[in-house]
MMTF fields as JSON, N, C-alpha, C and O atoms, coordinates in Angstrom:
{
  "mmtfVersion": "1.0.0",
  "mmtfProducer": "UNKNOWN",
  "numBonds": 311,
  "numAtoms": 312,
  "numGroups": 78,
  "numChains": 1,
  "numModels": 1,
  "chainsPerModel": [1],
  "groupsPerChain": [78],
  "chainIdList": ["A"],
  "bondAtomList": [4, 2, 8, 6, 12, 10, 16, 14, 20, 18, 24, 22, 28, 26, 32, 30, 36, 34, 40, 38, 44, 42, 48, 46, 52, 50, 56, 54, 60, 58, 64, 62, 68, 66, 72, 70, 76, 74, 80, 78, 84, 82, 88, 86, 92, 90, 96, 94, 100, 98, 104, 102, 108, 106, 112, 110, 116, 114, 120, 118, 124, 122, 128, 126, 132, 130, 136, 134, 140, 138, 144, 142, 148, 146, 152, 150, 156, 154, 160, 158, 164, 162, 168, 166, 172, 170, 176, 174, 180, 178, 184, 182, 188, 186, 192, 190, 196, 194, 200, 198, 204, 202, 208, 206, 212, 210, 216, 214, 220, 218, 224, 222, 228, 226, 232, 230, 236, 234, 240, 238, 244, 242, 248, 246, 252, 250, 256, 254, 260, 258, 264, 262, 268, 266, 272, 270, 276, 274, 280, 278, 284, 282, 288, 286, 292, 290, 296, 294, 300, 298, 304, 302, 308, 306],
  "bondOrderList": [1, 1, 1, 1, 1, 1, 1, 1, 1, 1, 1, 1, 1, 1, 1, 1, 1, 1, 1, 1, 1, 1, 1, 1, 1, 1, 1, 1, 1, 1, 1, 1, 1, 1, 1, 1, 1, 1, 1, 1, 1, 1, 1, 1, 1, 1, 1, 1, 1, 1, 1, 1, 1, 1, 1, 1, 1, 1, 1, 1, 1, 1, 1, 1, 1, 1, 1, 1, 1, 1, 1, 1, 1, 1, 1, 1, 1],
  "groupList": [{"groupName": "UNK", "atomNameList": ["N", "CA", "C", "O"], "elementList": ["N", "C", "C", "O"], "formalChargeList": [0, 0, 0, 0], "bondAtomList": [1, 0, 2, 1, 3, 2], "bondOrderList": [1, 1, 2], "singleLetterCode": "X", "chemCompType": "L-PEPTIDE LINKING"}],
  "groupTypeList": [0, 0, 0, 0, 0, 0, 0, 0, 0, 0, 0, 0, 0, 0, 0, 0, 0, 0, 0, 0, 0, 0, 0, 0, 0, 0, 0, 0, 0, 0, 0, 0, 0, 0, 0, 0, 0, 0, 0, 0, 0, 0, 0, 0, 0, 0, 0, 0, 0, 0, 0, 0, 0, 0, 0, 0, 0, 0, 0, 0, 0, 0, 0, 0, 0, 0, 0, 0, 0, 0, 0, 0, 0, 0, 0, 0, 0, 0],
  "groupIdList": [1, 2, 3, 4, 5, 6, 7, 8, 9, 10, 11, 12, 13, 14, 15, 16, 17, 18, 19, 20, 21, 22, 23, 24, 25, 26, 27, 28, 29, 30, 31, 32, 33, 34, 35, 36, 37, 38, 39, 40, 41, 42, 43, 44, 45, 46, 47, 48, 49, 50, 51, 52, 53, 54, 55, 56, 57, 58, 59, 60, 61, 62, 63, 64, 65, 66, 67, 68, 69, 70, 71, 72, 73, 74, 75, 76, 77, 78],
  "secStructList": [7, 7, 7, 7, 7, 7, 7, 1, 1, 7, 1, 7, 7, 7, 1, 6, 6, 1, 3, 3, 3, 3, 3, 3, 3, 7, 7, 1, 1, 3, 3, 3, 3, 3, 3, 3, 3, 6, 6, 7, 7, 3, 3, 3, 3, 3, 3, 3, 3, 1, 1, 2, 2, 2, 2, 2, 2, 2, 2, 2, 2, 2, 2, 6, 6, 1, 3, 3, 3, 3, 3, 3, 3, 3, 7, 7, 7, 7],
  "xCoordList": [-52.091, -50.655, -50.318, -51.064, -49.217, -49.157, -48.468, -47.798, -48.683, -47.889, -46.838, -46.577, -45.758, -44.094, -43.572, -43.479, -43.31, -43.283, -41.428, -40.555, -41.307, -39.856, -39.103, -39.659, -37.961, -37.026, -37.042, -37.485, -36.647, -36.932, -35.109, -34.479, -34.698, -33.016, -32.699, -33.314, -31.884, -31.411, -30.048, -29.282, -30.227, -29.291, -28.023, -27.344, -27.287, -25.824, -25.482, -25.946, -24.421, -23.806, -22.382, -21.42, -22.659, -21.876, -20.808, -20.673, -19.583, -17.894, -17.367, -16.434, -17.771, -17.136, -17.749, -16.944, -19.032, -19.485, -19.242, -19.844, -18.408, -17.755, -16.819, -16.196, -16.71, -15.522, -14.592, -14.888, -13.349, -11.968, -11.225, -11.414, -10.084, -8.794, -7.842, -7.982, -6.865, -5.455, -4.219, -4.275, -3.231, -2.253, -1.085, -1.244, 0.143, 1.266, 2.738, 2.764, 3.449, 4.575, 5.761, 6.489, 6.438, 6.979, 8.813, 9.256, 9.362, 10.401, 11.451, 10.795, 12.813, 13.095, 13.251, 13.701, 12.841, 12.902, 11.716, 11.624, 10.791, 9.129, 8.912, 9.746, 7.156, 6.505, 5.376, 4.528, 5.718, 4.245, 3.278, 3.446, 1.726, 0.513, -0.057, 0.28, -1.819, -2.833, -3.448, -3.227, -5.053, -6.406, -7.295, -7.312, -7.959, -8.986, -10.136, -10.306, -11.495, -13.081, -12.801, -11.867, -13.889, -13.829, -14.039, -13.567, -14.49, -14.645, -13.312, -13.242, -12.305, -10.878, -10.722, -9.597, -11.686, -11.209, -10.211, -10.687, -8.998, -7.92, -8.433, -9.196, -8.148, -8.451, -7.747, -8.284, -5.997, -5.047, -3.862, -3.944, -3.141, -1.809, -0.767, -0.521, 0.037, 1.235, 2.244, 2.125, 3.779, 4.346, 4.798, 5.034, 4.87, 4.982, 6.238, 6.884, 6.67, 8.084, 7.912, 6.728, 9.008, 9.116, 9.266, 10.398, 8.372, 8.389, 7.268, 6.291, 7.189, 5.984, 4.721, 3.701, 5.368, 4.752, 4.107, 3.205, 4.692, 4.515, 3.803, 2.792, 3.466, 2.092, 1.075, 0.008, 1.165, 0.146, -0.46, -1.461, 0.359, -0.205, -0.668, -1.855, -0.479, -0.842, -2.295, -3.256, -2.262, -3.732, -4.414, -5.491, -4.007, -5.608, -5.941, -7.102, -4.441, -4.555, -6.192, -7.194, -5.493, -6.323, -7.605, -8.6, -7.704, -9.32, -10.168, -11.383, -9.7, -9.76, -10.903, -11.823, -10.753, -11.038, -12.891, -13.696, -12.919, -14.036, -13.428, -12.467, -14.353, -14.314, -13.165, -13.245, -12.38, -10.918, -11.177, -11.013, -11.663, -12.353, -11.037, -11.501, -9.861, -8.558, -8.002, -8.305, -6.373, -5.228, -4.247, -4.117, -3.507, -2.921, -1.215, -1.034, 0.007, 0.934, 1.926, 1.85, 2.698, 3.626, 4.845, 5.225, 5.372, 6.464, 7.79, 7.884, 8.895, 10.535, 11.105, 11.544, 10.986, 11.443, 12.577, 13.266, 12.897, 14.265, 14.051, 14.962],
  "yCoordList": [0.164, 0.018, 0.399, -0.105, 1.291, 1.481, 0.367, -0.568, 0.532, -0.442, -0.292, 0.659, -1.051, -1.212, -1.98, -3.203, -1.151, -2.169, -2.322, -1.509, -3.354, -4.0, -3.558, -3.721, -3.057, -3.427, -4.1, -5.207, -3.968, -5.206, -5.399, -6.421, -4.393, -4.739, -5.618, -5.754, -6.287, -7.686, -6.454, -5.715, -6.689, -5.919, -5.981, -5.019, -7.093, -7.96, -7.853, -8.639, -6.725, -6.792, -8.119, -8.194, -8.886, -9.786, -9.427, -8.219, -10.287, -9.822, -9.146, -8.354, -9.326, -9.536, -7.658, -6.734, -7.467, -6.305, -5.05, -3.984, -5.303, -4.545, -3.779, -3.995, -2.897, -1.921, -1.684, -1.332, -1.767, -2.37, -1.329, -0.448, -1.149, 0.219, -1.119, -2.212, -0.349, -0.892, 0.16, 1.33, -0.263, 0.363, -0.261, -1.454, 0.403, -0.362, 0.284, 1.515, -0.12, -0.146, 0.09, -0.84, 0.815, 0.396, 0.276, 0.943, -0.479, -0.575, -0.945, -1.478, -0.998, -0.877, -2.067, -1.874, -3.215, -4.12, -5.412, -6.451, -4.998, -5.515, -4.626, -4.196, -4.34, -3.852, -4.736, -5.553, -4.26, -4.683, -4.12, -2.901, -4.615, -4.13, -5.305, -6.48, -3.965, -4.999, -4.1, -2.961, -5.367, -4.677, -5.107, -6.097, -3.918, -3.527, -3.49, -2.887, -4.027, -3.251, -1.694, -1.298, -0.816, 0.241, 0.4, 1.398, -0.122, -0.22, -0.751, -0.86, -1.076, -0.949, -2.514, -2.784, -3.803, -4.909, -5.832, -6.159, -6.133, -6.547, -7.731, -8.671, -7.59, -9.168, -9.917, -10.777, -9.493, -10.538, -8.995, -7.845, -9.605, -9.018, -9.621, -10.775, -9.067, -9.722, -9.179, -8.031, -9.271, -8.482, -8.892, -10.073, -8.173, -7.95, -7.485, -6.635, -8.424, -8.003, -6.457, -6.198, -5.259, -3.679, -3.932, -3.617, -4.448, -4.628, -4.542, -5.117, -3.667, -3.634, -5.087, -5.049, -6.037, -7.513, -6.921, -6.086, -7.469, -6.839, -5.994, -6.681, -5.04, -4.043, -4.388, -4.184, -5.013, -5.839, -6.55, -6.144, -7.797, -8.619, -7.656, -7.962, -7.03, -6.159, -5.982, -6.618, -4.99, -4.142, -5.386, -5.502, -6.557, -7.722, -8.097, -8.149, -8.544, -9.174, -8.815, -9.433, -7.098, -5.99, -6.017, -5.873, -6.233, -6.16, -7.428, -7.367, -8.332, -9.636, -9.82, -10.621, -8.943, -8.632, -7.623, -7.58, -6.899, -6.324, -4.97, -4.989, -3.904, -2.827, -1.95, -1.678, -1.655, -1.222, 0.208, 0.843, 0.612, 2.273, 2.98, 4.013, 3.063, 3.85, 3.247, 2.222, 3.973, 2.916, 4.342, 5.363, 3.897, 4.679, 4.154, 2.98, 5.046, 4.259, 4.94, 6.158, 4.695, 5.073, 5.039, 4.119, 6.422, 6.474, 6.703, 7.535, 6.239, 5.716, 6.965, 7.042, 7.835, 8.93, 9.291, 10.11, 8.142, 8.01, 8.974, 9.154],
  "zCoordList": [14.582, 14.399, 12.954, 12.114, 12.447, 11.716, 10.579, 11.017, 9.084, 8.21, 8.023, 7.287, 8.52, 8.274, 6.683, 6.579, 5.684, 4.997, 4.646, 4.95, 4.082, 4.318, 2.959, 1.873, 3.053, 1.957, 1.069, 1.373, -0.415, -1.55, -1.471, -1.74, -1.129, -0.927, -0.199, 0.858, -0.462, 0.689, 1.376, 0.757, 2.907, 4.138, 3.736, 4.094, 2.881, 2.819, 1.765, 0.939, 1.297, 0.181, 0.102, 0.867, -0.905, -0.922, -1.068, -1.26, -1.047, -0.283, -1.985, -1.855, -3.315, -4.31, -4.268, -4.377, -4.12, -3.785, -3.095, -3.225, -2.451, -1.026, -1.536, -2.575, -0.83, -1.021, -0.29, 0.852, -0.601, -0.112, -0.052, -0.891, 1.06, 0.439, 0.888, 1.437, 0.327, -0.029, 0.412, 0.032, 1.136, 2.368, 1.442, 1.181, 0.869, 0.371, 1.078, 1.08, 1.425, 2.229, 1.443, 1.792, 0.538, -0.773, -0.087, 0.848, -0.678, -0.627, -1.571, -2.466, -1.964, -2.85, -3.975, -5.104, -3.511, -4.17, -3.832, -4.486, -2.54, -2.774, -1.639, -0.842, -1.719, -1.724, -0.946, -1.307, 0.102, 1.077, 1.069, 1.062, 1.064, 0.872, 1.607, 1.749, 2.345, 2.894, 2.466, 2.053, 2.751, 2.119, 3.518, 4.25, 3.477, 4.604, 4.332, 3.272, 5.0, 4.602, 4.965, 5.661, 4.297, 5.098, 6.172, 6.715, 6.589, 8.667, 9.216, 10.44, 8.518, 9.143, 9.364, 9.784, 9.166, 9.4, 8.231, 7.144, 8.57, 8.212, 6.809, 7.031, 6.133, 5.402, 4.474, 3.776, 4.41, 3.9, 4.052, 4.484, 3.598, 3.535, 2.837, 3.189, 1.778, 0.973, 0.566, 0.995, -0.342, -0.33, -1.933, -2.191, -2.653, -4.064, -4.339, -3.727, -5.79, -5.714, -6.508, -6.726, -7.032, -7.038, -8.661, -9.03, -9.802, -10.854, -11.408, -10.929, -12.735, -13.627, -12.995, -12.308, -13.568, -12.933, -11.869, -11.93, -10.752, -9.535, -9.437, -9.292, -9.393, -9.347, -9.816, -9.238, -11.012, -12.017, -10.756, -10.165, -10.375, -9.551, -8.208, -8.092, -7.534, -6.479, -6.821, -6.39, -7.681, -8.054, -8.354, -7.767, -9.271, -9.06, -7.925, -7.517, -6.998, -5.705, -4.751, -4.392, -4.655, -4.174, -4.751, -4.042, -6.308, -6.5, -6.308, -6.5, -6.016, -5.696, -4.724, -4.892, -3.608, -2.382, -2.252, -1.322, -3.809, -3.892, -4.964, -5.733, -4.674, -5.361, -4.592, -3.394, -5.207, -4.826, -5.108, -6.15, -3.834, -3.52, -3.091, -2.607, -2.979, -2.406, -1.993, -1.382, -2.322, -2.058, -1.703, -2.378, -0.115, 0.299, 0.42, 0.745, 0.151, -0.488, 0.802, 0.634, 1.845, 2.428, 1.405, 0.682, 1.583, 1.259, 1.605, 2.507, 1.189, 1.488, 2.24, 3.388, 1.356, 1.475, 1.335, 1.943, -0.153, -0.797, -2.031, -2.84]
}
């Protein structure tokens, strides 16, 4: 039988580890956003008010979640 030898990597990158995208909804006075794994599973959602602030808090919200690999922004089309 041949020798199988094992990984020194552990299988499970922990959640702080992970890589996240971010979906924002913008509108003219807040701004809805969710954050996804890349495999598309859902994992909070919020809506930010349309101010310097506001984005501030967005983008930590979002990195909160892991490594904030892309962020896709629908737009108004105002």
């Amino acid at each position: 039988m041949p020798n199988i030898t094992q990984p020194t990597a552990p299988c499970h990158i922990p959640a702080a580890a992970e890589e996240v995208l971010l979906g924002a909804d913008t509108h003219k006075d807040v701004h809805a956003a969710a954050v996804v794994t890349v495999l598309g599973a859902a994992l909070d959602g919020r809506s930010f008010p349309a101010t310097t602030e506001g984005y501030r808090q967005l983008v930590a919200w979002a990195r909160s979640f892991g490594g904030l690999r892309r962020a896709g922004v629908e737009c108004t089309g105002s």
